[in-house]
MIKOLZA-228841 format. One record per residue: x, y negated, z of N, C-alpha, C, O in turn; residue number from 1; residue in one letter. Coordinates in steps of 0.2 Angstrom, whole numbers. Each point is the difference from the previous one (the first is absolute). Example, Ala and Ser with C-alpha at 12.3 -4.5 7.8 and 13.67 -1.06 7.14 Angstrom:
n.px, n.py, n.pz, ca.px, ca.py, ca.pz, c.px, c.py, c.pz, o.px, o.py, o.pz, num, residuo
66, 28, 39, -4, -6, 0, 4, -6, 0, 5, 1, 3, 1, a
-7, -6, -7, 4, -6, 1, -4, -5, 3, 3, -6, 1, 2, s
This chain:
n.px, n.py, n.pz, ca.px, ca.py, ca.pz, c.px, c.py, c.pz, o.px, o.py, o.pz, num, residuo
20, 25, -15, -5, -3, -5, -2, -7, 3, 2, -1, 5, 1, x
-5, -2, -8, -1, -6, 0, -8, -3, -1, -3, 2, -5, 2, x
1, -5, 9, -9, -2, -2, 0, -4, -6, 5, -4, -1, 3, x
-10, 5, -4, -1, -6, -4, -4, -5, 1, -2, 0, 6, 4, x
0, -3, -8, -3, -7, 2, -6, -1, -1, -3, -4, 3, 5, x
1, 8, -8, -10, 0, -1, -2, 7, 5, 5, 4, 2, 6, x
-11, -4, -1, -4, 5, 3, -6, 3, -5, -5, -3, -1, 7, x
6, 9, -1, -7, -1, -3, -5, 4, 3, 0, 6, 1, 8, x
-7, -9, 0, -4, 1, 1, -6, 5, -3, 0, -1, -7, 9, x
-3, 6, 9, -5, 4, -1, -7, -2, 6, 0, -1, 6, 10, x
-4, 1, -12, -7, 0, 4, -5, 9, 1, -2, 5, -3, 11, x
1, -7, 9, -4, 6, 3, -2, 3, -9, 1, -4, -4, 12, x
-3, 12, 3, -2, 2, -4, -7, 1, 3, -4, 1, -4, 13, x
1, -1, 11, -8, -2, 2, -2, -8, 1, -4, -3, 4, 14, x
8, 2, -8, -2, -10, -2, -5, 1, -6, 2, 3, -5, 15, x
-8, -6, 6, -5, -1, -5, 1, -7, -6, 3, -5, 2, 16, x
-4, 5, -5, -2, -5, -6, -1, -6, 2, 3, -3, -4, 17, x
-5, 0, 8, -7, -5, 3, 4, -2, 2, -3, -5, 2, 18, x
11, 5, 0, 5, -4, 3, -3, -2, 9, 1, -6, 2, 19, x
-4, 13, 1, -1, 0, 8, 7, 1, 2, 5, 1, -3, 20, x
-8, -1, 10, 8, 3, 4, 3, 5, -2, -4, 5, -1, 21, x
12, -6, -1, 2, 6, 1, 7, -1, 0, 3, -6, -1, 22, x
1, 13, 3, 6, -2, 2, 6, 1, -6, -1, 4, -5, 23, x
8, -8, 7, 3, 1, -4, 6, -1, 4, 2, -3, 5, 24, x
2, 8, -9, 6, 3, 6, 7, -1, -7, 0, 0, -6, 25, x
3, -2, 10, 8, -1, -6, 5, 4, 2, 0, 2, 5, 26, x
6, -1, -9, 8, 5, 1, 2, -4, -3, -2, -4, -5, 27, x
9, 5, 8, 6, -4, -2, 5, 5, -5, 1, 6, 1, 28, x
1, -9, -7, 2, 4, -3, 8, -1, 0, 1, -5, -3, 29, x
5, 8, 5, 5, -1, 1, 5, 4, -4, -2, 6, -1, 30, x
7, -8, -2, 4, 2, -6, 7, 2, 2, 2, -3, 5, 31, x
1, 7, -8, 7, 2, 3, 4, -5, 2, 0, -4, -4, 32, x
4, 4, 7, 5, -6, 2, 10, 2, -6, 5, -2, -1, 33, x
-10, 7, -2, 6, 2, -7, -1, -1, -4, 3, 2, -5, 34, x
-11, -4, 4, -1, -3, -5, 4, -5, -3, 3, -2, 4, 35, x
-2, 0, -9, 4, -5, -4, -6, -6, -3, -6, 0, -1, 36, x
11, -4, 1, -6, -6, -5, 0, 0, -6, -3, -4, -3, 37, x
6, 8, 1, 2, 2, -8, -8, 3, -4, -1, 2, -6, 38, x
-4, -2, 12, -4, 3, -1, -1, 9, -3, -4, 2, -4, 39, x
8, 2, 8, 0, 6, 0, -4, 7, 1, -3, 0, 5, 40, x
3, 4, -8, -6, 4, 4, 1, 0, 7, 5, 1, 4, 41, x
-10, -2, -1, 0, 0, 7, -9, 3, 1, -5, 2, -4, 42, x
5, -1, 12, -7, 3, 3, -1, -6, 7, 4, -3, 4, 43, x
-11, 2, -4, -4, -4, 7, -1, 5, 2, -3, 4, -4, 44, x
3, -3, 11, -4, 4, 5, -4, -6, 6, 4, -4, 3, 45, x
-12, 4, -3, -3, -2, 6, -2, 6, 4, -2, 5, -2, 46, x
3, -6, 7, -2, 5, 7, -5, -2, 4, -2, -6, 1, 47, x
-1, 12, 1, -5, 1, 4, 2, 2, 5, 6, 1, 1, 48, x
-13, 2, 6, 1, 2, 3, 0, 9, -1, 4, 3, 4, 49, x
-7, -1, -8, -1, 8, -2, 3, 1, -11, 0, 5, -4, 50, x
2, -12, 4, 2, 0, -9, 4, -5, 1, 0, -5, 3, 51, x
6, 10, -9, 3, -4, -4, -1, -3, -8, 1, 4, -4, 52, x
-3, -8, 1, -1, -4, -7, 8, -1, -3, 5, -3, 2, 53, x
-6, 9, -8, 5, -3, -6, -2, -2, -6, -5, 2, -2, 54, x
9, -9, -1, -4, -2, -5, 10, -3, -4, 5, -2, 3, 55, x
-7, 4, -8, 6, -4, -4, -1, -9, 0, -5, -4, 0, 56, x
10, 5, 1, 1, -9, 1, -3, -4, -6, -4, -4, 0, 57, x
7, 6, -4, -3, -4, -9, -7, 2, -2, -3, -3, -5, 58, x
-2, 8, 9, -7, -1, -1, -3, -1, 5, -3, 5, 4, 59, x
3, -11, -2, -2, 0, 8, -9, 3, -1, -3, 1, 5, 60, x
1, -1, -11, -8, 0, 0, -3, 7, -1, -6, 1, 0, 61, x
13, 4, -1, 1, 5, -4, -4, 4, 5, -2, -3, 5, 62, x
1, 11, -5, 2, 6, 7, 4, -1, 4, 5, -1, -2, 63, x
-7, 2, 8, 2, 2, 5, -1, 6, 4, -6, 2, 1, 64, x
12, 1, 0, 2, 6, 2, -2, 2, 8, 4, -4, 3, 65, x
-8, 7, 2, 1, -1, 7, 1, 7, 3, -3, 5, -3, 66, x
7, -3, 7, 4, 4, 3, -1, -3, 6, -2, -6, 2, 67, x
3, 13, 3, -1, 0, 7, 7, -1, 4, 4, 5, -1, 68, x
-4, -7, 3, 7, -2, 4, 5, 5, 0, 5, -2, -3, 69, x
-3, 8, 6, 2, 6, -4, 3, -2, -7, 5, -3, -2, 70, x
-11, 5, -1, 0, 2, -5, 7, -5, -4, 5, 1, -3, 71, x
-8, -8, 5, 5, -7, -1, 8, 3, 2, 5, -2, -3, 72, x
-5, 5, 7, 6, -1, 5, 5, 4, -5, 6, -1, -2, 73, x
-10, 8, 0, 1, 5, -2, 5, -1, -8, 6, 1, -1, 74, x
-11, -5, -3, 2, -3, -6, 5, -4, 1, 6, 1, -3, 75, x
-7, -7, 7, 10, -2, 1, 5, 2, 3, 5, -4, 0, 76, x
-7, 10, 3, 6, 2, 1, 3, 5, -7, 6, 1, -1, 77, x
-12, 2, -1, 5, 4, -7, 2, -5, -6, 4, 1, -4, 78, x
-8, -8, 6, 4, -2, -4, 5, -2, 1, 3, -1, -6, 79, x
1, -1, 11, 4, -2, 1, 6, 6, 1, 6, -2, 1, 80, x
-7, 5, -2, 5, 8, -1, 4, -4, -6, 5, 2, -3, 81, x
């Protein structure tokens, strides 16, 4: 896989209104390396330390799916059967 180039950003969900301190943490969203440029169905996975983030590449604004490392490991390996 491959990183892409934007970062996107989330703000604390205990960030108030009044625009105080608060923090804002980013994932790298990275796309298969067999993806094509033809624009094809393809999936991003960003990684955590305790989650995996799946999201379709063509809705980047869409759901995101999060799985526990397992859980990730487990799904590509059946997929790749």
């Amino acid at each position: 896989m491959r990183a892409t180039t934007a970062l996107k950003w989330f703000k604390s969900s205990y960030s108030g209104s009044e625009g105080g301190q608060c923090l804002e943490v980013a994932v790298a969203w990275r796309k298969s390396s067999y993806s094509g440029s033809d624009g094809g169905q393809c999936v991003e996975v960003a990684t955590c330390t305790d989650t995996v983030h799946v999201r379709d590449s063509k809705v980047q604004d869409g759901p995101v799916l999060d799985l526990a490392p397992a859980s990730w490991a487990q799904l590509t390996g059946w997929v790749s059967r």
